[in-house]
Backbone bond lengths (Angstrom), bond angles and torsions (degrees), N, CA, C in turn:
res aa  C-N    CA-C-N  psi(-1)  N-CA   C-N-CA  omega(-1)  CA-C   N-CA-C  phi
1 X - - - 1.467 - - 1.526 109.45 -
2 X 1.378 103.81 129.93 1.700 106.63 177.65 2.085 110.19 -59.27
3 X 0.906 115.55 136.49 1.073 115.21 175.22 1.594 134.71 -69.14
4 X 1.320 84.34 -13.72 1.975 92.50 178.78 1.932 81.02 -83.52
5 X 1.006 150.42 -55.94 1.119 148.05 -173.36 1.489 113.06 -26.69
6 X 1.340 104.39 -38.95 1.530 107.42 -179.54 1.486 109.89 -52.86
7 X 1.187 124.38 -7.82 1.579 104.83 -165.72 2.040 91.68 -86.65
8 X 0.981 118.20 -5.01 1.733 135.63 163.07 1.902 95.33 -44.47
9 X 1.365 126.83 117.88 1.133 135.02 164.80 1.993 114.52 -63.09
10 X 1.555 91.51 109.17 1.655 97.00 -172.71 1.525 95.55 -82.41
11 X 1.820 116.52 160.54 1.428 117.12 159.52 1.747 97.41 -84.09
12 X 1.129 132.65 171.40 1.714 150.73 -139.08 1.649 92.57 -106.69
13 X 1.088 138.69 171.01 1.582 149.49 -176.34 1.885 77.57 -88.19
14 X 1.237 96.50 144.39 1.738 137.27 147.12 1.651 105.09 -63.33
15 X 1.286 99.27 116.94 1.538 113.63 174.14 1.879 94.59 -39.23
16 X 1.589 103.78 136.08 1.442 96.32 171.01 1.402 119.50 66.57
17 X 1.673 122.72 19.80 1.337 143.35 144.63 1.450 110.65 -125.79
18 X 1.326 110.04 98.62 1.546 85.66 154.17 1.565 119.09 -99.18
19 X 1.329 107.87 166.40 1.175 110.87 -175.43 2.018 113.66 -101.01
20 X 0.994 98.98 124.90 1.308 110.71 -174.60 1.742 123.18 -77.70
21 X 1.101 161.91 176.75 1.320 165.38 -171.51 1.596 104.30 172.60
22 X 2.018 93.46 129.35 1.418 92.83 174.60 1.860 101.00 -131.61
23 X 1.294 111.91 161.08 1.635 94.14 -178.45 1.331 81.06 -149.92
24 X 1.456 100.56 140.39 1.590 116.53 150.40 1.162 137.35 -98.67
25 X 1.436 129.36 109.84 1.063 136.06 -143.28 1.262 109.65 -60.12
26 X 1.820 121.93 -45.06 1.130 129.01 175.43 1.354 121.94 -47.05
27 X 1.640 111.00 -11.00 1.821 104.37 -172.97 1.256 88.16 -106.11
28 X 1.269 149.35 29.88 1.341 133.56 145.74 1.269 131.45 -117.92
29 X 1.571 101.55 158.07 1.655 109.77 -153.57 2.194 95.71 -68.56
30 X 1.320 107.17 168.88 1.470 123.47 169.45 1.367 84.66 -45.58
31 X 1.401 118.73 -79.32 1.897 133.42 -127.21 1.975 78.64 -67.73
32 X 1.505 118.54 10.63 2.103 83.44 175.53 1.018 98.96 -87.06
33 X 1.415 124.43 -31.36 1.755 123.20 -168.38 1.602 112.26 -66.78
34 X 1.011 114.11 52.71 1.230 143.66 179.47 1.269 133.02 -63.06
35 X 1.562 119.94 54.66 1.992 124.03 -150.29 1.280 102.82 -81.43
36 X 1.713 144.58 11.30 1.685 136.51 129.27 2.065 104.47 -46.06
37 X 1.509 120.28 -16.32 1.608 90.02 -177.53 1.380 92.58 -94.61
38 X 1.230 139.10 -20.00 1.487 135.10 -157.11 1.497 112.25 -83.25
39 X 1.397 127.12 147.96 1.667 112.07 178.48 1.490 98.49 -94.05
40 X 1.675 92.49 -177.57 1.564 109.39 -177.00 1.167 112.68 -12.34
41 X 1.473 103.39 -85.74 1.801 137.04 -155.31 1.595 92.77 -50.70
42 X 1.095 133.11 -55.91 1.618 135.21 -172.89 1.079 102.79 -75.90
43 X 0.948 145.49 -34.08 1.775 145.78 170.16 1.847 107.55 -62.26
44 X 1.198 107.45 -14.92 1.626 111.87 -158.15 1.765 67.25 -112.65
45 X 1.059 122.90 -97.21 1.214 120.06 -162.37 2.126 118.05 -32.59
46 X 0.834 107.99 -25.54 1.275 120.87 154.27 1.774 134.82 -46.46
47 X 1.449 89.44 -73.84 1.450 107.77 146.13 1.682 124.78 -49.73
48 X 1.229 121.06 -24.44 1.532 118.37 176.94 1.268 112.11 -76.48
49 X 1.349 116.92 -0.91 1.547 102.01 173.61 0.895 129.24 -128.31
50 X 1.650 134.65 139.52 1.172 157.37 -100.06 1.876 94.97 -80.21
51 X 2.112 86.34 -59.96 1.497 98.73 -144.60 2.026 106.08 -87.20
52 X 1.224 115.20 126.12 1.660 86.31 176.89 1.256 137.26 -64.17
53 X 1.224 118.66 -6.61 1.586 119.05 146.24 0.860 125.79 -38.89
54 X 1.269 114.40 -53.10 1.651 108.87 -162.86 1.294 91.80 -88.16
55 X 1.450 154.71 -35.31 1.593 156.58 -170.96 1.623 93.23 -57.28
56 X 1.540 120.28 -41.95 1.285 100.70 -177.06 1.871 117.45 -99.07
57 X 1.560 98.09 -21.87 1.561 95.36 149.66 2.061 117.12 -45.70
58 X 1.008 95.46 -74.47 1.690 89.01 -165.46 1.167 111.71 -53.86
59 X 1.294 123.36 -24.70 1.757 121.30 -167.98 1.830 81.68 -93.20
60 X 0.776 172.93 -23.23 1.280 153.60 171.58 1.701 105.46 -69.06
61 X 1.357 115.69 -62.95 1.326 121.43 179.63 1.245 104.31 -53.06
62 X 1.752 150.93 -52.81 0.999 127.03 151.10 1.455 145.70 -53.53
63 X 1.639 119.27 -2.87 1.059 102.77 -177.75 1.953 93.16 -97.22
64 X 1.421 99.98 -23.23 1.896 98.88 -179.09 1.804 104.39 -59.53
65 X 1.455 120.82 -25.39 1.114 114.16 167.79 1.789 130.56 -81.76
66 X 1.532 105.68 -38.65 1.540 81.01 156.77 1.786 125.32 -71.46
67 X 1.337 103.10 -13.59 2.039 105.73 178.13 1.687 91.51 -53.59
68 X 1.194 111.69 -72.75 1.776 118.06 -159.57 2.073 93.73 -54.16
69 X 1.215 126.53 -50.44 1.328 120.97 -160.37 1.481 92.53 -63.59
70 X 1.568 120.76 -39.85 1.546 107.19 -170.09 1.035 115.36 -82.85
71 X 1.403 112.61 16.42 1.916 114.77 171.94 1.265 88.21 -90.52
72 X 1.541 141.21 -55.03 1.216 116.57 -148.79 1.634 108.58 -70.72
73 X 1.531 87.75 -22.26 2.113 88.87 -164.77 1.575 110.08 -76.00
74 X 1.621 108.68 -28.47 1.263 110.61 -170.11 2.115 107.70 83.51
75 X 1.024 96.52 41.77 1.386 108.33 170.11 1.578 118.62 -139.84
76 X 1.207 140.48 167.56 1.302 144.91 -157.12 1.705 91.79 -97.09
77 X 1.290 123.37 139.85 1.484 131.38 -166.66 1.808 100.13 -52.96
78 X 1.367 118.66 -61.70 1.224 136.23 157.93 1.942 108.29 0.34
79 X 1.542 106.62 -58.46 1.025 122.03 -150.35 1.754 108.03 -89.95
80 X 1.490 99.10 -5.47 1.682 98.90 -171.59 1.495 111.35 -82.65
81 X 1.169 126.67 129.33 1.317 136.76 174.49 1.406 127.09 -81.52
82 X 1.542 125.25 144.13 1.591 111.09 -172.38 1.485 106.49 -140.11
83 X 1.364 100.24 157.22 1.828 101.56 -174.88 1.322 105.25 -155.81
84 X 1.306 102.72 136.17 1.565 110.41 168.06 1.500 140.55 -52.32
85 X 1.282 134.90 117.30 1.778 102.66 171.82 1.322 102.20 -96.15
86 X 1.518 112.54 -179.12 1.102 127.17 177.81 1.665 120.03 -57.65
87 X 1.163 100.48 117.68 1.940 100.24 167.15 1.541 132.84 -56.31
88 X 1.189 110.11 83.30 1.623 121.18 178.37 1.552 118.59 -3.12
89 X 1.724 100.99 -37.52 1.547 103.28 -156.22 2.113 98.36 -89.70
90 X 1.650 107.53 -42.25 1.037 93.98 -174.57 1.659 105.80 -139.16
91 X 1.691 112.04 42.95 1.356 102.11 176.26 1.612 126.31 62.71
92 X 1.433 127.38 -0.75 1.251 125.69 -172.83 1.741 99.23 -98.05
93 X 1.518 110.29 158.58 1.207 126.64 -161.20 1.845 100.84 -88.04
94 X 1.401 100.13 65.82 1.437 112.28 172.41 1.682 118.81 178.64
95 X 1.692 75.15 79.59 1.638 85.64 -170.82 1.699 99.28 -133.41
96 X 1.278 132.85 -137.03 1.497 115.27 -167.90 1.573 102.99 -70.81
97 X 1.376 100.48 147.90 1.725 115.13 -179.58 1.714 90.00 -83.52
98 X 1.567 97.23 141.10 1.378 111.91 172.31 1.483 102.06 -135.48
99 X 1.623 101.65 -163.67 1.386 97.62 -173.38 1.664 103.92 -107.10
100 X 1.528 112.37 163.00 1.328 112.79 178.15 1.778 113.85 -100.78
101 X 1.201 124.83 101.28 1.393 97.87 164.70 1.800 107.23 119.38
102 X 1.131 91.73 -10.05 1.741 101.05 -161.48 1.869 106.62 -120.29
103 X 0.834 131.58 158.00 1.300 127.19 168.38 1.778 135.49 -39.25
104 X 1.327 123.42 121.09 1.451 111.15 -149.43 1.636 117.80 -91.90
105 X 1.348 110.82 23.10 1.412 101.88 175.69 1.745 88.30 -145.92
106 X 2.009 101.14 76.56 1.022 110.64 134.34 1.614 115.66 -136.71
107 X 0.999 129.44 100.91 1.592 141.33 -160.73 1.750 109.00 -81.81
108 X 1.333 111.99 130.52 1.599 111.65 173.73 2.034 100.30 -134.86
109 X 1.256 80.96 178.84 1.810 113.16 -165.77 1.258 109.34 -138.29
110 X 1.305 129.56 116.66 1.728 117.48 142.42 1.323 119.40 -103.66
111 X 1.361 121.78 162.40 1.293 128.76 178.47 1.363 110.07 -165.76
112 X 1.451 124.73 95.64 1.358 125.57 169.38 1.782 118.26 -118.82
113 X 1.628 98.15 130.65 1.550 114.51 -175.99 1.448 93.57 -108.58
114 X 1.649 131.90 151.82 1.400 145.68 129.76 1.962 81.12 64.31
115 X 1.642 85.14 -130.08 1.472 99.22 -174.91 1.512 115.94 -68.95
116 X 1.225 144.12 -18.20 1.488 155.98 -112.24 1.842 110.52 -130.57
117 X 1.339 128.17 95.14 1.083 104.88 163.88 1.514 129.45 -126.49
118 X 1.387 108.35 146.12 1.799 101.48 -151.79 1.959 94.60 -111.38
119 X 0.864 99.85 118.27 1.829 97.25 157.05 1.642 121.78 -117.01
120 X 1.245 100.16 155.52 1.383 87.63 -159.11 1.746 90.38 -133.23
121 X 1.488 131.48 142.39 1.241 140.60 -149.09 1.660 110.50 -135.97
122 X 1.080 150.73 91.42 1.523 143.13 -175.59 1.501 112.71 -139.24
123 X 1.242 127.84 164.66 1.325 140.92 154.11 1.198 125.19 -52.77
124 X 1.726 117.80 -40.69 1.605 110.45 177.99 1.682 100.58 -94.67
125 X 1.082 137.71 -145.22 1.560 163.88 145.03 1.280 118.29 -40.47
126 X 1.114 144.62 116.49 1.418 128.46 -161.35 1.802 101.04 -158.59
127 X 1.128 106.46 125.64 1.995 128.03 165.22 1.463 125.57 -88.51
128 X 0.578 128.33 143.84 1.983 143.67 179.98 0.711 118.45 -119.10
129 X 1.537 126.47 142.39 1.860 102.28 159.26 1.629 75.15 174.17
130 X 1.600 85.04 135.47 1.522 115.74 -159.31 2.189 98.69 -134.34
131 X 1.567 106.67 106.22 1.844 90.06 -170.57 1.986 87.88 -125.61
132 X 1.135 100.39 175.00 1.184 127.72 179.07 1.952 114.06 -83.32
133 X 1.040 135.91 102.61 1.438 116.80 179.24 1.470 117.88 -48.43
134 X 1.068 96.16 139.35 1.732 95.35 -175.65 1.584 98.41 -105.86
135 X 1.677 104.03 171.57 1.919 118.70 171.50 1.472 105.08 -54.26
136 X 1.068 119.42 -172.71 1.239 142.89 -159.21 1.409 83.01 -94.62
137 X 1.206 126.10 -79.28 1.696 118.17 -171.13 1.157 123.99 -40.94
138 X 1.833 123.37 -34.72 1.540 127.70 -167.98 1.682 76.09 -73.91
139 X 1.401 129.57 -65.33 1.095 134.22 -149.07 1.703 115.12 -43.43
140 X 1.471 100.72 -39.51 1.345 116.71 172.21 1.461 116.46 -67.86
141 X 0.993 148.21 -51.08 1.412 156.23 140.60 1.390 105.17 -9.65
142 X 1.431 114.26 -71.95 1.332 117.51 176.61 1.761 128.55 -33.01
143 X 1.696 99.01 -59.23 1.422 117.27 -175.11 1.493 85.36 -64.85
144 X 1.283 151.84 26.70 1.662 116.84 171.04 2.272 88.19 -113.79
145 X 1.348 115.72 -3.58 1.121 112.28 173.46 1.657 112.91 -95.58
146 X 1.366 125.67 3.09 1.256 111.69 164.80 1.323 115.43 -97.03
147 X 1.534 108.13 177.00 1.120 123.00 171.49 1.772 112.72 -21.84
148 X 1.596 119.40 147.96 1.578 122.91 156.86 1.609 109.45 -39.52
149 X 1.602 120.93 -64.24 1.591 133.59 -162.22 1.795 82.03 -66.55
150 X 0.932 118.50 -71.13 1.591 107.15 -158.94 1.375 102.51 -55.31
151 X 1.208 122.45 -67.34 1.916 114.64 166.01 1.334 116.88 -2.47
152 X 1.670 118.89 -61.22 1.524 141.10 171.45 1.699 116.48 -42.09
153 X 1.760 93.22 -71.31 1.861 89.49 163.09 0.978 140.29 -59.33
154 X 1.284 109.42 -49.34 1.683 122.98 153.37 1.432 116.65 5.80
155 X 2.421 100.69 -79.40 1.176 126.08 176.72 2.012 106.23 -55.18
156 X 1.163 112.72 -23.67 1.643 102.88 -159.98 1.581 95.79 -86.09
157 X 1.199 138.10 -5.09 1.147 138.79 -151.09 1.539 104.50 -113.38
158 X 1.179 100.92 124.74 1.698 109.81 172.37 1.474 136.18 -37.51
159 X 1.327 129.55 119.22 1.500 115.13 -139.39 1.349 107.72 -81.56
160 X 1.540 124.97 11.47 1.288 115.08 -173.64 1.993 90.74 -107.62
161 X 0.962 111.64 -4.39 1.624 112.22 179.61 1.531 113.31 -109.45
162 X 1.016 110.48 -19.26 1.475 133.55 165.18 1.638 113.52 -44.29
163 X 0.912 122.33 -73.09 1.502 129.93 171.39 1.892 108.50 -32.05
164 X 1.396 100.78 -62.32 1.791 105.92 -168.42 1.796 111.71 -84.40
165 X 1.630 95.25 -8.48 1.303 94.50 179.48 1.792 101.40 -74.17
166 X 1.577 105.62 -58.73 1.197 118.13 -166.06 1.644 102.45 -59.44
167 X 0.929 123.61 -51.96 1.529 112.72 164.23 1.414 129.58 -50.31
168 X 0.973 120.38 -31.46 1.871 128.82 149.50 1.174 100.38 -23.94
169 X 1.764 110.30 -89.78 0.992 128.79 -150.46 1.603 115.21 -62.07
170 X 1.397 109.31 -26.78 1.499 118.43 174.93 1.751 115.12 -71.80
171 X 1.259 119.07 -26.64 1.293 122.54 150.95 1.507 118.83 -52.31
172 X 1.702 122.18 -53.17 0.912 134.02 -161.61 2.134 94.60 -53.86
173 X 1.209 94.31 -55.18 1.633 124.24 -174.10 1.521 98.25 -34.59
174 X 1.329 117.14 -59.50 1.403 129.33 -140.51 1.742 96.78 -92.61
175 X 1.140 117.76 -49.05 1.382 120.56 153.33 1.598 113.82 -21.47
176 X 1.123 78.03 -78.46 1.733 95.41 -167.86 1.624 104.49 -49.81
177 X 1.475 123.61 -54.01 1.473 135.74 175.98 1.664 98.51 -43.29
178 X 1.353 137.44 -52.10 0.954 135.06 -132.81 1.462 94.57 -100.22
179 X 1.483 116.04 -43.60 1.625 143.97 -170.15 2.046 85.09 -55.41
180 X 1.401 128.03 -57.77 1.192 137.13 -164.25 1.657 109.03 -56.24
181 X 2.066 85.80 -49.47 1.737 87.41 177.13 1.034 94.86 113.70
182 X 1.331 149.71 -18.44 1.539 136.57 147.33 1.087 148.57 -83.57
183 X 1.719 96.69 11.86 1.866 97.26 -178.71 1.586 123.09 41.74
184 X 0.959 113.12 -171.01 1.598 147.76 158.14 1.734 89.88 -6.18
185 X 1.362 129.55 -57.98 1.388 137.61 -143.98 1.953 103.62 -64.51
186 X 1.730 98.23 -37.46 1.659 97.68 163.79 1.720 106.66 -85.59
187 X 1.353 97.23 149.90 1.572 107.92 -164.99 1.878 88.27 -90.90
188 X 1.438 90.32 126.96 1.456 98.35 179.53 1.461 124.60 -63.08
189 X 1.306 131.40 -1.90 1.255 141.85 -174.01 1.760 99.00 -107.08
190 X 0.962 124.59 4.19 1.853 132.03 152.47 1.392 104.90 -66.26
191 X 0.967 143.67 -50.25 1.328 147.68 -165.79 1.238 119.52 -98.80
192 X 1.594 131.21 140.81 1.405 134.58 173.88 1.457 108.17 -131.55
193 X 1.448 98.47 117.51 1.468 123.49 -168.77 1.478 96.94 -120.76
194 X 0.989 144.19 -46.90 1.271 120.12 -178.04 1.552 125.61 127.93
195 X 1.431 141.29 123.10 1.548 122.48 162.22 1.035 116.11 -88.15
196 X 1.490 141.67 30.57 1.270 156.31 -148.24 1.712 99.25 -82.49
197 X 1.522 110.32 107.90 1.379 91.73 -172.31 1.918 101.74 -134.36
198 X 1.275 100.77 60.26 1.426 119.03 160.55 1.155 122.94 -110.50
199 X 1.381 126.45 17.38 1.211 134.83 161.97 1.776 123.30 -152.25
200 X 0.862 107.61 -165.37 1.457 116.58 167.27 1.656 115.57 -112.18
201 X 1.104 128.42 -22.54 1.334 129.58 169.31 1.482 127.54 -119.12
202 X 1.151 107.31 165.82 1.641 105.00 -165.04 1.845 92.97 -160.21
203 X 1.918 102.32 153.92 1.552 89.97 159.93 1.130 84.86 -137.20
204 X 2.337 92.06 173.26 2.058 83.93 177.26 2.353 60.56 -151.61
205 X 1.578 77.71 130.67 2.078 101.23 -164.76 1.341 109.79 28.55
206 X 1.435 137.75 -110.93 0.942 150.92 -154.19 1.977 108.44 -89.03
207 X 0.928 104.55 -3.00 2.073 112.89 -169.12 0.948 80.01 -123.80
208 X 1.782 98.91 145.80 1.394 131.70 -158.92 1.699 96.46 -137.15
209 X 1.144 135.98 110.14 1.413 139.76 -172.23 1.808 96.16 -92.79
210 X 1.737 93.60 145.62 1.274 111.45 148.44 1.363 139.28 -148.29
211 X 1.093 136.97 114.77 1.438 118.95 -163.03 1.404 97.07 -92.81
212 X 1.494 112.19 140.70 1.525 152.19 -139.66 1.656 97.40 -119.55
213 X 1.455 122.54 106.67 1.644 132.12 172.02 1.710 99.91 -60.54
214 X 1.009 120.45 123.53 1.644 133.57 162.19 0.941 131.08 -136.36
215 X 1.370 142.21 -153.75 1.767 131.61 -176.57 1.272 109.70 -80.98
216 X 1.205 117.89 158.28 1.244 120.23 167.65 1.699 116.67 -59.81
217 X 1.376 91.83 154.69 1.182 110.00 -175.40 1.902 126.04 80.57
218 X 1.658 91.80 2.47 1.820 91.41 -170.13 1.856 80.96 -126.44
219 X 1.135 113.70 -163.56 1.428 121.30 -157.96 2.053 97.28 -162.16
220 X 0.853 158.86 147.87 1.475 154.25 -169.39 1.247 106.63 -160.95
221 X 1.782 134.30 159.24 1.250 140.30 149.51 1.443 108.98 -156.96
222 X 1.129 103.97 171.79 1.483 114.05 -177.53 1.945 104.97 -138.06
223 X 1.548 103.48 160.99 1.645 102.00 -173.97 1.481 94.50 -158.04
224 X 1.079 86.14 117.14 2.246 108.80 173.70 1.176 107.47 -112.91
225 X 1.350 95.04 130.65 1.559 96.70 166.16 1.667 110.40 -92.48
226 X 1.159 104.05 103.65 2.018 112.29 163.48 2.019 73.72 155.35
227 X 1.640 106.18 138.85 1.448 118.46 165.94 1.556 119.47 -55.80
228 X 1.316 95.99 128.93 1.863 117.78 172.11 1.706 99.84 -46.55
229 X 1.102 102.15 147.59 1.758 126.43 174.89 1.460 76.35 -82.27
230 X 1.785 103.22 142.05 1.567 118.53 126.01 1.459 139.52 -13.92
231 X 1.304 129.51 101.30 1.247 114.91 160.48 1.674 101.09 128.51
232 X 1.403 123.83 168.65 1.364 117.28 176.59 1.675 118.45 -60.45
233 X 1.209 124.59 164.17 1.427 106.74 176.01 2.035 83.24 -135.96
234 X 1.531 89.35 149.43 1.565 86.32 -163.01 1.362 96.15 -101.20
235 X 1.289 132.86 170.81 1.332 160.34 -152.59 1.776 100.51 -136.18
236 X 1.600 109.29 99.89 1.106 114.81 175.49 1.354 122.39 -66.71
237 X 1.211 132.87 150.62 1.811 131.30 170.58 1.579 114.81 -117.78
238 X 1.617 103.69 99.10 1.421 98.14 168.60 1.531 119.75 -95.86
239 X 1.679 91.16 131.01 1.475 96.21 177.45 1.455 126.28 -82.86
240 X 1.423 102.42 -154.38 1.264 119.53 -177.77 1.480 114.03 -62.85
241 X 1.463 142.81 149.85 1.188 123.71 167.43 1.453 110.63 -117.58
């Protein structure tokens, strides 16, 4: 879907669909990274970083995320409002981003790696997280931050599958971290999610895992809390505008 299209009023994900969005950065023009749609706080946070890549990476990935949010609301991306909730881990006013002003059980996600950006759209609570596979060595590094049991599989797993497995599962992680509302702040080795890779879905109590088809070479998932509907759930592609 062309992305100027988004300003087209969407109906909301079906409890137990969420709706997915992927964009490649490379198919869009300079003029999207566009920091007149972004407010203050994202314009400042924009500016905080070093490299201009990434200043025009994040301001693109945020402005493709208010485009898709202002389809569902029926407002101009410009116009979408955002607010903090409380952080699970220590009560401070920076915990999952919600919306300001608008109806409260419509839940979003961003997650942008390199070229790749994933948003993720549902009715309950919902995480993203879209990474790059790394070498065998980054990969190894990694497995010493999960869980003990995953640490274990990790080691049982063949070293040429090892790398994309463990990066799976570190998506799976970050989702879920993000889906909660504390990111990074819970230590990812609290939780056991699993390298379980005979399927595409997984739950752990109330979160519902999915790993998310994307380009080669990156690995993606998403995690809602309320159970996935039956059946494939497709992965939208917004293009160029």
């Amino acid at each position: 879907m062309d992305i100027k299209a988004q300003a087209e009023r969407r109906d909301r994900p079906a409890p137990g669909s969420p709706d997915l969005w992927l964009l490649r950065l490379s198919d869009t023009p300079d003029s999207f990274a566009d920091p007149a749609t972004l407010d203050p706080a994202e314009r400042g946070r924009a500016a905080a970083l070093a490299r201009p890549a990434d200043r025009i990476r994040f301001t693109a990935a945020h402005v493709a995320l208010r485009a898709v949010l202002g389809s569902y609301l029926g407002v101009p991306p410009a116009d979408v409002r955002y607010v903090r909730e409380e952080c699970p881990c220590c009560g401070g006013p920076h915990g999952r981003p919600a919306l300001d002003g608008f109806p409260a059980d419509l839940h979003f996600s961003l997650s942008h790696r390199s070229d790749l950006v994933l948003i993720g759209v549902a009715r309950a609570p919902i995480g993203v997280d879209v990474e790059l596979v790394c070498d065998a060595a980054e990969s190894d590094e990694l497995a010493l931050m999960l869980h003990p049991d995953e640490q274990q599989e990790a080691r049982r797993l063949d070293p040429v599958r090892r790398p994309r497995a463990i990066a799976r599962l570190w998506t799976r992680k970050e989702a879920y971290l993000k889906g909660l509302g504390t990111g990074l702040g819970r230590d990812p080795a609290t939780d056991y999610i699993g390298l379980d890779t005979t399927g595409d879905r997984r739950s752990r109590g109330d979160w519902h895992f999915l790993d998310v088809p994307v380009d080669r070479g990156y690995v993606a998932s998403a995690a809602v809390r309320e159970p996935l509907a039956a059946g494939p759930l497709p992965v939208h592609r917004l293009t160029r505008a």
